[in-house]
N, C-alpha and C positions, 0 to 999 in steps of 0.2 A: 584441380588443385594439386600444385607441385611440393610436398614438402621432403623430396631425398635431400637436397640439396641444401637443406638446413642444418646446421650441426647439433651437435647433443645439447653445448651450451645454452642455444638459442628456444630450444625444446625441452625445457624440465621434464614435463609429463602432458607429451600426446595422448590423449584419453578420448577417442574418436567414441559416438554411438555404437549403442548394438544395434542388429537389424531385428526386425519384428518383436520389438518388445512392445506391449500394450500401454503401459503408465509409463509414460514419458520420467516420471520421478524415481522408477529404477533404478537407474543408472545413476550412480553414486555425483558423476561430477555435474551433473543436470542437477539431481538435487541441491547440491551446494549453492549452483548459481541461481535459485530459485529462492534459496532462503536466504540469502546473501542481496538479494535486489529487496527482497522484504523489509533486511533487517535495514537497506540504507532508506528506504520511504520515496525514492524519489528515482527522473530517469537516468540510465548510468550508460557511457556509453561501452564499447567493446576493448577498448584498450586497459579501461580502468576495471572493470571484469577481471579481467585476466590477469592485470596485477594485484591485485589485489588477493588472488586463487594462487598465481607461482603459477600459473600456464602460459601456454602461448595463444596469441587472437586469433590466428587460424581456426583451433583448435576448440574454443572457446565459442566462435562463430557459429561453427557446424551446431555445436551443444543447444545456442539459444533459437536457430533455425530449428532444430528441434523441437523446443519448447513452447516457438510459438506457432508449431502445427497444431501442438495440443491444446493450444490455446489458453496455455500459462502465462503466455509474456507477449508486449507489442510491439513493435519495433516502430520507432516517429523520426522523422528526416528533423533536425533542429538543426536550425540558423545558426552561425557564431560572427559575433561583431568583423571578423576576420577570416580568412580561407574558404575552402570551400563547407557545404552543409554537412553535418555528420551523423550519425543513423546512433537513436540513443535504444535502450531497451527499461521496459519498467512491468510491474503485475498486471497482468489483465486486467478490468472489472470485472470477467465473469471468470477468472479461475477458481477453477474446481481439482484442486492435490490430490490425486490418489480418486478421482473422480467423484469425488463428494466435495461440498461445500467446505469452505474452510474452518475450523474451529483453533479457537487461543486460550491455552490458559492450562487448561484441564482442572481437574481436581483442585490443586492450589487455590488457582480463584473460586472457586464454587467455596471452597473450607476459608477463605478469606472474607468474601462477601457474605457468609452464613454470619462472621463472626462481628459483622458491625451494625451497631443500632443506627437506623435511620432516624435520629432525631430529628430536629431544627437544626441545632449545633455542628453535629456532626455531618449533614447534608450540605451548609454551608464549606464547611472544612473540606470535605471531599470535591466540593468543586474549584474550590481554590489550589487542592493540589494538583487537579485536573487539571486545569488553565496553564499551571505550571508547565505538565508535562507537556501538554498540547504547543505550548513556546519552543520547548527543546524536539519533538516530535518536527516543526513546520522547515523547509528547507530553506536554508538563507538565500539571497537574491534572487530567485525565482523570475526567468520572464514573465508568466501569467499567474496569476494567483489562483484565478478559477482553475487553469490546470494542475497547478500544485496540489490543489486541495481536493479534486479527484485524486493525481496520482496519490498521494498521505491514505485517504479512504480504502482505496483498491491493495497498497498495502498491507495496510491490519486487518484487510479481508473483509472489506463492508460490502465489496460489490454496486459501489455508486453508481446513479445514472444522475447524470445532472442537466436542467432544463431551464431555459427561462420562461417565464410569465410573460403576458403584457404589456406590464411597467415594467419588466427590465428585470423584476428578483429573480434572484436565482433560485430553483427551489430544487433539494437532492430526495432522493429517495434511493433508499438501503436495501437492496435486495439479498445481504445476508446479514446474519448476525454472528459473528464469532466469538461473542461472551454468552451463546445463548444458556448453558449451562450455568453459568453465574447469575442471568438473570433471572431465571427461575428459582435462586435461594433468595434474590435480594432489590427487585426489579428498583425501586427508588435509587438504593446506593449505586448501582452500575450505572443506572442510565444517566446517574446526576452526574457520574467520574464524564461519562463519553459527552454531554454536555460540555463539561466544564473543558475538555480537549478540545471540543470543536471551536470553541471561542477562542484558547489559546494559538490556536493555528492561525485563524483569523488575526490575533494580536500582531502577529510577522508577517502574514502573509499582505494582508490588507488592514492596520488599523483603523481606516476608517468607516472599513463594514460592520454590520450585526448581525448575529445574530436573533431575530424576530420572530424566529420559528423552532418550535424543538418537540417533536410530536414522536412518541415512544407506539413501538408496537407490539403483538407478542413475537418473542424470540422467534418461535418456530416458523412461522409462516416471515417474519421478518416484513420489511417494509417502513420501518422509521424516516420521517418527515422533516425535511430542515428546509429551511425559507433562510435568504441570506441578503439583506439590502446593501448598497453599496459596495459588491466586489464588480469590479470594471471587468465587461465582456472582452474574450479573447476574439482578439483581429482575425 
């Protein structure tokens, strides 16, 4: 890689790897682009990285080549109706930050989920809002819906594996939990909110799937159940 012959304009800030550093999340602009792929849910490719940061894709390249030795991010060849294929980047399903599982929320939700009655009423409510966000959560246009809704999962740190059955369901399974702290103040209200996301997702992604399945685990060991009819297999 030649970049003398780049000018300064063209290079805001070259921010190359360190060498032998253990956690890939060290390094300041790795972290960024790690939370920054989180915070959009979906795959992003190298040009939009990098504007999005004020880097340059050279630069920015090197960083996610980094992060997906550590096995934080995956790089996928996608199709465009036009030109040639282009190399997108999105969250693992099994990234582990800072080499532990991921966790969301902290305290906040633990002190938010302590602080609501799981009624009827309120368990209703809370899935309505979840659906809600699960809508704004799911990526517009999406080629595949089954891979959007891995990518959405791997995201907010679920760690999905998703499979088919027989007949065709999809069925996921959750290999982390990152409200697990929240669920142990409040195990109905969290799992009814992540329910009510799931379906939301579902509403954009594919309205004419369901949700049929929605089987809750303990936090810790993780492993929640989702069964999904009607999302059409990716080609």
């Amino acid at each position: 890689m030649r970049l003398a012959h780049l000018s300064c304009e063209k290079l805001p800030f070259v921010d190359l790897p360190q060498a032998n550093v253990e956690d890939a999340l060290t390094q300041p602009t790795r972290a960024r682009l790690f939370r920054l792929l989180g915070d959009l849910g979906r795959p992003s490719p190298t040009d939009e990285l990098a504007e999005r940061l004020g880097l340059h894709p050279n630069g920015v390249r090197v960083h996610l080549d980094r992060l997906a030795e550590a096995g934080l991010v995956v790089r996928r060849r996608a199709r465009r109706p036009r030109g040639r294929p282009r190399h997108e980047w999105s969250i693992s399903t099994q990234a582990k930050p800072g080499g532990a599982a991921p966790r969301a929320y902290g305290d906040l939700a633990r002190w938010l989920a302590r602080a609501i009655a799981p009624t009827p009423s309120e368990l209703r409510r809370i899935e309505v809002a979840g659906r809600e966000i699960g809508r704004e959560l799911a990526p517009a246009g999406a080629a595949s819906a089954e891979v959007a809704l891995q990518d959405t999962m791997a995201a907010l740190g679920f760690q999905p594996v998703l499979e088919r059955d027989a007949s065709g369901r999809l069925c996921c399974r959750l290999h982390n939990c990152p409200y697990c702290d929240s669920v142990k103040e409040n195990p109905e209200v969290v799992c009814t909110l992540h329910r009510g996301i799931t379906r939301g997702l579902l509403d954009v992604l594919e309205p004419a799937a369901k949700l049929v399945s929605f089987v809750p685990h303990d936090p810790e060991s993780a492993g929640c159940e989702l069964e999904v009819e009607g999302l059409p297999a990716t080609a």
